[in-house]
Every structure is written in structure tokens, then in C-alpha cells.
C-alpha positions as CSV (number, residue, x, y, z in Angstrom):
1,X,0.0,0.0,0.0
2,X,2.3,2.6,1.3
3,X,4.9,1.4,-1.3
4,X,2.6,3.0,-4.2
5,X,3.2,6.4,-2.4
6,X,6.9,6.1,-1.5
7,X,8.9,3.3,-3.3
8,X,12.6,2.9,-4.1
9,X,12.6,5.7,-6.5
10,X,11.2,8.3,-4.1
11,X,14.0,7.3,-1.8
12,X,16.6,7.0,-5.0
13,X,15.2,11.3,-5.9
14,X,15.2,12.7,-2.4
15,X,18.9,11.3,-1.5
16,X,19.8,13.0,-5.1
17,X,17.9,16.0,-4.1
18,X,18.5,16.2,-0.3
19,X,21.1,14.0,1.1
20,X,24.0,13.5,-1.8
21,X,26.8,15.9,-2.1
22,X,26.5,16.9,-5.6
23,X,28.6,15.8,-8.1
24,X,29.9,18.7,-9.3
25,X,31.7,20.1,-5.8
26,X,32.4,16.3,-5.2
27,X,34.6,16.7,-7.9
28,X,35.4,20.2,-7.0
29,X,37.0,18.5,-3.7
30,X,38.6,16.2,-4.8
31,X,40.8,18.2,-7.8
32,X,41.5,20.1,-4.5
33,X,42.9,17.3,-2.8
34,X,44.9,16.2,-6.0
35,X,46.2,19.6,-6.4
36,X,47.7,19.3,-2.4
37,X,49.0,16.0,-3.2
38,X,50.5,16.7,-6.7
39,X,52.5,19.7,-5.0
40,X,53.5,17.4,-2.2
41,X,54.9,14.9,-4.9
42,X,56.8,17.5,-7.0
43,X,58.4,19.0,-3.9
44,X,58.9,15.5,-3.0
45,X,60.8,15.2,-6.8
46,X,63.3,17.5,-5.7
47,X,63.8,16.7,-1.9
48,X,64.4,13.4,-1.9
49,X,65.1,13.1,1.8
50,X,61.7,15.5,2.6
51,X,60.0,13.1,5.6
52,X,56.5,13.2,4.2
53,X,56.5,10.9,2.1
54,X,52.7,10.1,0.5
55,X,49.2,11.8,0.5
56,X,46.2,9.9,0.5
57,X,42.6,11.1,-0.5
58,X,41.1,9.3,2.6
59,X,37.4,9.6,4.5
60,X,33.9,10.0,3.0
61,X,34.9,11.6,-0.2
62,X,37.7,9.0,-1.4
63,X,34.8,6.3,-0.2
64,X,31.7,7.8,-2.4
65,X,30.0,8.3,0.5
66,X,30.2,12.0,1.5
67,X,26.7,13.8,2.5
68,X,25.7,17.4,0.8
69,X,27.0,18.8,4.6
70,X,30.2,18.0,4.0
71,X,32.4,20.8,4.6
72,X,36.0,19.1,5.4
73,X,38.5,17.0,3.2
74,X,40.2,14.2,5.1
75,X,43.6,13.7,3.8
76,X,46.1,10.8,5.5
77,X,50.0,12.4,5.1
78,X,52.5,9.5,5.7
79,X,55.5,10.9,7.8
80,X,58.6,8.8,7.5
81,X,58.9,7.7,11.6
82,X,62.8,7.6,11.8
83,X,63.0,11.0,13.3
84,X,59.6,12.3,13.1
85,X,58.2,12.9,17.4
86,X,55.9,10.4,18.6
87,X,54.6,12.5,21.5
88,X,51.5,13.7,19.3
89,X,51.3,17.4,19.6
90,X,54.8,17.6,18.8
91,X,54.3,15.5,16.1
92,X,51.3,17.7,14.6
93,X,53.7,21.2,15.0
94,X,56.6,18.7,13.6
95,X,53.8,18.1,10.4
96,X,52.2,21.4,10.3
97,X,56.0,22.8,10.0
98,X,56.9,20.8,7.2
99,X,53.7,21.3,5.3
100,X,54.2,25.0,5.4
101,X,57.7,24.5,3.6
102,X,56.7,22.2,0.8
103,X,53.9,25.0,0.4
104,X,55.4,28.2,0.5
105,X,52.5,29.6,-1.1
106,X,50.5,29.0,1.6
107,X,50.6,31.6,4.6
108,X,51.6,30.6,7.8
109,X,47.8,30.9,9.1
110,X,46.7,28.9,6.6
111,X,48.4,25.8,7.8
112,X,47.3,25.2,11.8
113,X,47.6,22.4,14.1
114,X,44.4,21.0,15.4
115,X,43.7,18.2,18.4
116,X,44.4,15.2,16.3
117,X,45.2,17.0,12.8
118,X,46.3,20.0,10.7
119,X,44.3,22.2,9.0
120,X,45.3,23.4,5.6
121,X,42.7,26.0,4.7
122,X,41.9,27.0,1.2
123,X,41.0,30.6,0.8
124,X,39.4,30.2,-2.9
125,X,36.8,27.7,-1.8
126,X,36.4,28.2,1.7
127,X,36.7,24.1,2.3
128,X,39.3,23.2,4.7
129,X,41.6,20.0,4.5
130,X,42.2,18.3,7.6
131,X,45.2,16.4,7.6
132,X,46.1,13.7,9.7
133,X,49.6,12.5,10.4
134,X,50.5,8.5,9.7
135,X,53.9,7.7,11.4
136,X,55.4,5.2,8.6
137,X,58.4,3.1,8.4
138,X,58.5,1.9,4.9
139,X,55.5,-0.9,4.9
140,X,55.0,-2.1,1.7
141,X,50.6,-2.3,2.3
142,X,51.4,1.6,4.0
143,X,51.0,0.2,7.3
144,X,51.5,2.9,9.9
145,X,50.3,4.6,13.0
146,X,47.7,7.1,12.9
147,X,46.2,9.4,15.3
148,X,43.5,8.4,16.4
149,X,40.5,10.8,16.4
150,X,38.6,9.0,19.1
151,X,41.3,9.9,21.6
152,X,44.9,10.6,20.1
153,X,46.8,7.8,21.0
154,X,48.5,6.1,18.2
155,X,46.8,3.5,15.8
156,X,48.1,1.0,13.8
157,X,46.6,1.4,10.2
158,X,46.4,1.1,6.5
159,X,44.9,4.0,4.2
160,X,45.4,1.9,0.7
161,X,43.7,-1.1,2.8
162,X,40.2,0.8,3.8
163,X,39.4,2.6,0.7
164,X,40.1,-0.9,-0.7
165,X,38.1,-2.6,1.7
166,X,35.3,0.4,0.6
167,X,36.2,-0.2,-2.8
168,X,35.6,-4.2,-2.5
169,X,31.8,-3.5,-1.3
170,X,31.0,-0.8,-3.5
171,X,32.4,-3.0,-6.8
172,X,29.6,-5.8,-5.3
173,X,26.7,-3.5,-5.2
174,X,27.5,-1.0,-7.9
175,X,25.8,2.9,-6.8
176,X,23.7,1.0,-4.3
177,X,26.3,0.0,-1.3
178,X,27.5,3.8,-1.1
179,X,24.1,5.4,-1.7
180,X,22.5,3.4,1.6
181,X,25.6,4.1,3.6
182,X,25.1,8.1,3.0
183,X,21.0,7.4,3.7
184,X,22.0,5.8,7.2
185,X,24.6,8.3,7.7
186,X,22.2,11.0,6.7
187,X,19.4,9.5,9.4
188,X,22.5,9.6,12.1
189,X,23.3,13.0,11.4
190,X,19.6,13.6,12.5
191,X,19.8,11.7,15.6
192,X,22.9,13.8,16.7
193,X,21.3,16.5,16.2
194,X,17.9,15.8,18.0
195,X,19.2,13.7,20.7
196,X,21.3,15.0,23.2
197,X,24.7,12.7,23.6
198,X,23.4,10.2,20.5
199,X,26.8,9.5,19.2
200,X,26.9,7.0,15.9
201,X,30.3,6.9,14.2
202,X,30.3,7.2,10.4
203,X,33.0,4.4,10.3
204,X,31.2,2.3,12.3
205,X,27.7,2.5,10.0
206,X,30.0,1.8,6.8
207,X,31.2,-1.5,8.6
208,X,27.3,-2.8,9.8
209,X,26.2,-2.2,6.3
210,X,29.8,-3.7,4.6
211,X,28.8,-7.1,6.8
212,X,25.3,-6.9,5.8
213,X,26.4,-6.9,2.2
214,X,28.5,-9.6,2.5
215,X,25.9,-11.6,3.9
216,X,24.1,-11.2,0.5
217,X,21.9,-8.5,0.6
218,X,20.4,-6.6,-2.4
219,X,21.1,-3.1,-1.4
220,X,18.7,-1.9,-5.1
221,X,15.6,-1.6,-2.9
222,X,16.6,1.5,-0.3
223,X,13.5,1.1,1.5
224,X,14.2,-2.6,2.0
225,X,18.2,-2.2,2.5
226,X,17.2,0.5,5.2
227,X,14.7,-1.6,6.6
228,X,17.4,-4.8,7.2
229,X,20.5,-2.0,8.5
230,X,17.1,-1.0,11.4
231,X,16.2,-4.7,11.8
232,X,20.5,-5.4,12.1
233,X,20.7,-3.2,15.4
234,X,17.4,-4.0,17.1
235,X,17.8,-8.1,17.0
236,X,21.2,-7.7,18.1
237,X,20.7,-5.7,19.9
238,X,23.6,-3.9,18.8
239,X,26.0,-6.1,20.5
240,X,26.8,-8.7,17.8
241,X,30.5,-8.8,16.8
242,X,31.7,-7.9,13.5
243,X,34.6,-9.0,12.1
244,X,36.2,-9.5,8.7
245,X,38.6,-11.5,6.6
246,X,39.9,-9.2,3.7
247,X,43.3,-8.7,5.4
248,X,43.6,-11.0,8.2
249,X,42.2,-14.7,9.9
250,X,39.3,-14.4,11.5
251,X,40.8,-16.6,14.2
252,X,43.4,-14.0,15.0
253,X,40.8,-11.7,16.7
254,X,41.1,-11.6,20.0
255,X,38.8,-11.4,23.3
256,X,36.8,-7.7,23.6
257,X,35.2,-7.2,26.9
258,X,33.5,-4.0,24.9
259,X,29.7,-3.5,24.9
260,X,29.8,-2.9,21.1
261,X,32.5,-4.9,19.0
262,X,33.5,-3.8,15.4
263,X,36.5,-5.1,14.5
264,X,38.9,-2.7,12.3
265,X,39.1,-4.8,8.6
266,X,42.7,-4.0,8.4
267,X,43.7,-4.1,12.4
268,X,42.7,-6.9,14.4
269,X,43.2,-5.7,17.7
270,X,41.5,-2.3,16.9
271,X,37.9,-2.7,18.5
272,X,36.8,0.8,16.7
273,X,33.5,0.9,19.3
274,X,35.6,0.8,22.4
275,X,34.2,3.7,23.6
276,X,30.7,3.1,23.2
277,X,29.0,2.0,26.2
278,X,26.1,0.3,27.1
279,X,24.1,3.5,27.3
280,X,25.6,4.5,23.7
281,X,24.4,1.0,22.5
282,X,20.7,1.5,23.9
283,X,20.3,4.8,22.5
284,X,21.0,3.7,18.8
285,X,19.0,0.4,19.4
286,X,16.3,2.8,20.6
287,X,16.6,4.1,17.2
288,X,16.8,2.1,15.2
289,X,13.8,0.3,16.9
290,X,11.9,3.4,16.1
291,X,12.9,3.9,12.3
292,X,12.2,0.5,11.8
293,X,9.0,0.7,13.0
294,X,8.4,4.4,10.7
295,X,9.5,2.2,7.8
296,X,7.0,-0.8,8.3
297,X,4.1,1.9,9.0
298,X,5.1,3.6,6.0
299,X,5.0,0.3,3.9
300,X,1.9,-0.4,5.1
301,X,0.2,3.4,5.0
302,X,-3.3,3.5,3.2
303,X,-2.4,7.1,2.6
304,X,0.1,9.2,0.7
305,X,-0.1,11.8,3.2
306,X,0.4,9.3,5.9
307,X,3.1,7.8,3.9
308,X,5.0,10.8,3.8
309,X,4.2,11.4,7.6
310,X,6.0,8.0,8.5
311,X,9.3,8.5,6.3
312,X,9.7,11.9,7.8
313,X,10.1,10.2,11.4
314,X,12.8,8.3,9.5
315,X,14.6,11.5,7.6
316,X,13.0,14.7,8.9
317,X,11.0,17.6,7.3
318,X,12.8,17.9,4.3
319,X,11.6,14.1,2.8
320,X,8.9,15.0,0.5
321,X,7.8,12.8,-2.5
């Protein structure tokens, strides 16, 4: 019934319309990233010995799955570790120095140390790039350790490994895998801003929906791919573990006494829900719960009207069809 009203194309329009960074500045970004990493590789050219040593395009927008809010670039720099600090604010000066010299151009201002990154702001376009140091030592799969945004300590990680990962799931469901991720990650976007303390990490919604696509899942139908990421959470209450195989045994995963437990594909002793606690966990099963429940009543609505009414609970105001 309600499916007459709002079916997968109505979904398919409004994330074009609503939720979707557009095209255009998507690719506006990104030549804006390549130009900061193809002046990092001339200078590189010519100072051989220059301890950054790579650039990567990393986050939402080297994943396809940036919303229309975006207004950051994420951007992984690889700092050769041999005498780079490993106390992190040191390090971050240490990065923001050496950025500023293989980008003269660039006023001082324009290149400032954050918390867990540096900021390289554009003045043309307004957007700023934040980016993050990776302490490296030569790993041929660009193993190295990142700071952490959850809480700056040091990370062990692969860039070239997650956008692969991405890549991997978004090859398998062509347009579809990356669309749902940015509908979900649209919904959670809501939630933060509704619910006071709702916290729902972007990473962590890309690797429920990557495990839900691996078990087999169609992602063509949104209303139906949303409806089984809701139905995910609630009857597990979110405290299923997750875990992959693309990079290493599952077997070599260790014991987690975390109330939420997603295992990093290319880390596997990087729980990336260690801080979400049991009250965390209950307020996105609470959520989920109720979207679920907006989606079946929508399905089911006699009424356009009502139809409408139900996905709004799900996506806010501006859902219109």
C-alpha cells in the first residue's frame, strides 16, 4: 500500500535531491585534494630526503560516501617515523611545520595544528583539508600509525587497505552499497542533532552495512536495504561482533570485553567501538527500533499523506515525494 506512495525511486530522488553531495563540488574536492598532493609529490621530486612521504585522498569523499553537509576533506599524510616525534602534539607542529615549507605559497595561518590534525585551509573555496599525520616506516601495504581521532593515541593502520576494503563492497553492489551508507549516515546526522549525547560513528555505520552486504543482501531496494541495517541493530541488539577477513584470519581476533564490538578490517586488535558504552548501545538500538517501526508503518500506510508522515520520522522535514 504505502509502497505505491513512496517506493525505491522516491527514496533514490530525495537522496539525489536532499542527502548526496552533488557531483559537481564532489569533484570540486577532490581536484583540490589532487592539487595538495601533486605539489606534495613535485616538492617530493626534488627533496628526496623530505620526511612526508605520501598523501592519500582518505574519508567519506575517497569512499563515495560524502553527505551534501560536508564541509572538510580528510587527507592521510605518511610521515617517514625515523625522526619524526611520537609525542602527538609535537608531532602535529613537527607536520604542520613541514607542510608549510613544501607550500610556501601557503601563509603561515593557513596551515594550523588541530587536536588530532592539521588544518590546511583553502582561501578560494572556503573548504578546509584536515590532515592527519600516519607515522610510517617503509610498509609495503602503508601500514602505519595514525592518530586516532577518538582519543589521540596512536593507531596502527592502512589507508590503501580501507578505501580498498570500501572499494571491494561498493564493486559488489554498484551505486547501491555507497548510496544506503550516506541514507543511514544522513538519518544519524539527524539523531545527533535531535538527541542530546546520541553518538553513531560514520566508520562504524559503513562496517554494519559492509557485513550486511556480505551476507548477501540486495542493497537496489533503499526502502528494504534501510529496513534490514534497522532490523541489524534491534535483533542484536547492537552487541553482535563484527569482524572481517579481507586482510587478516578471522581466528586471529582476539577477546573484547566492549559492549559494542567492530572489528577494524585492516587491524585486528582495533575494537573501533571501544568507547561506546552500554548506554551509547541503547540509545542507537532505541533508534533504530523506532525507524524500523516508521518504515514498516510507512509500507503499510493506506495514505500518501500518511506515507510521507511515517518516512519523515525516519529522515525529517525535508523528505517530500
Amino acid at each position: 500500500m504505502g509502497r505505491q506512495h513512496v517506493s525505491h525511486d522516491e527514496i533514490a530522488a530525495f537522496a539525489q535531491d536532499k542527502v548526496n553531495l552533488p557531483k559537481d563540488k564532489a569533484d570540486e574536492y577532490r581536484a583540490q585534494a589532487r592539487r595538495l598532493r601533486e605539489k606534495l609529490d613535485g616538492y617530493l621530486d626534488e627533496h628526496p630526503d623530505f620526511t612526508l612521504k605520501k598523501m592519500l585522498l582518505s574519508g567519506s569523499l575517497a569512499k563515495g560516501t560524502a553527505l551534501r553537509s560536508l564541509n572538510d576533506i580528510d587527507v592521510a599524510c605518511y610521515v617517514s617515523g625515523a625522526d619524526a616525534p611520537d609525542d602527538v602534539q609535537a608531532l602535529l607542529n613537527y607536520l604542520a611545520e613541514r607542510l608549510r615549507k613544501a607550500f610556501p605559497n601557503f601563509s603561515p595561518d593557513q596551515v594550523q595544528p588541530q587536536t588530532y590534525s592539521v588544518t590546511v585551509s583553502f582561501r578560494g573555496t572556503g573548504l578546509d583539508v584536515d590532515v592527519v599525520p600516519i607515522l610510517y616506516n617503509g610498509d609495503p601495504q602503508w601500514y602505519g600509525n595514525l592518530v586516532s581521532q577518538d582519543d589521540g593515541s596512536f593507531l596502527k593502520t592502512s589507508i590503501p587497505l580501507h578505501l580498498d576494503f570500501a572499494a571491494k563492497r561498493r564493486r559488489a553492489q554498484e551505486k547501491h552499497f555507497a548510496q544506503v551508507v550516506r541514507l543511514v549516515k544522513f538519518w544519524a546526522r539527524r539523531m545527533k542533532q535531535e538527541r542530546d549525547g546520541f553518538r553513531f560513528k560514520s566508520f562504524m555505520i559503513e562496517m554494519i552495512l559492509a557485513k550486511i552486504c556480505d551476507d548477501g543482501l540486495d542493497f537496489s531496494d533503499y526502502p528494504e536495504a534501510l529496513q534490514h541495517f534497522f532490523t541489524y541493530i534491534a535483533r542484536t541488539n547492537f552487541r553482535q561482533r563484527i569482524v572481517f577477513s579481507d586482510y587478516y584470519p578471522i581466528a586471529s581476533v582476539g577477546t573484547f570485553s566492549d559492549t559494542v564490538q567492530i572489528i577494524d578490517p585492516v587491524n585486528a586488535t582495533n575494537n573501533v567501538a571501544h568507547l561506546y558504552t552500554t548506554k551509547n548501545a541503547d540509545a542507537i538500538v532505541e533508534a533504530a527500533l523506532e525507524a524500523g517501526d516508521a518504515i514498516d508503518a510507512a509500507l503499510a500506510a493506506p495514505t500518501k499523506q500518511l506515507t510521507v508522515g511515517y518516512w519523515q520520522k525516519v529522515f525529517g522535514s525535508s523528505f517530500q515525494a
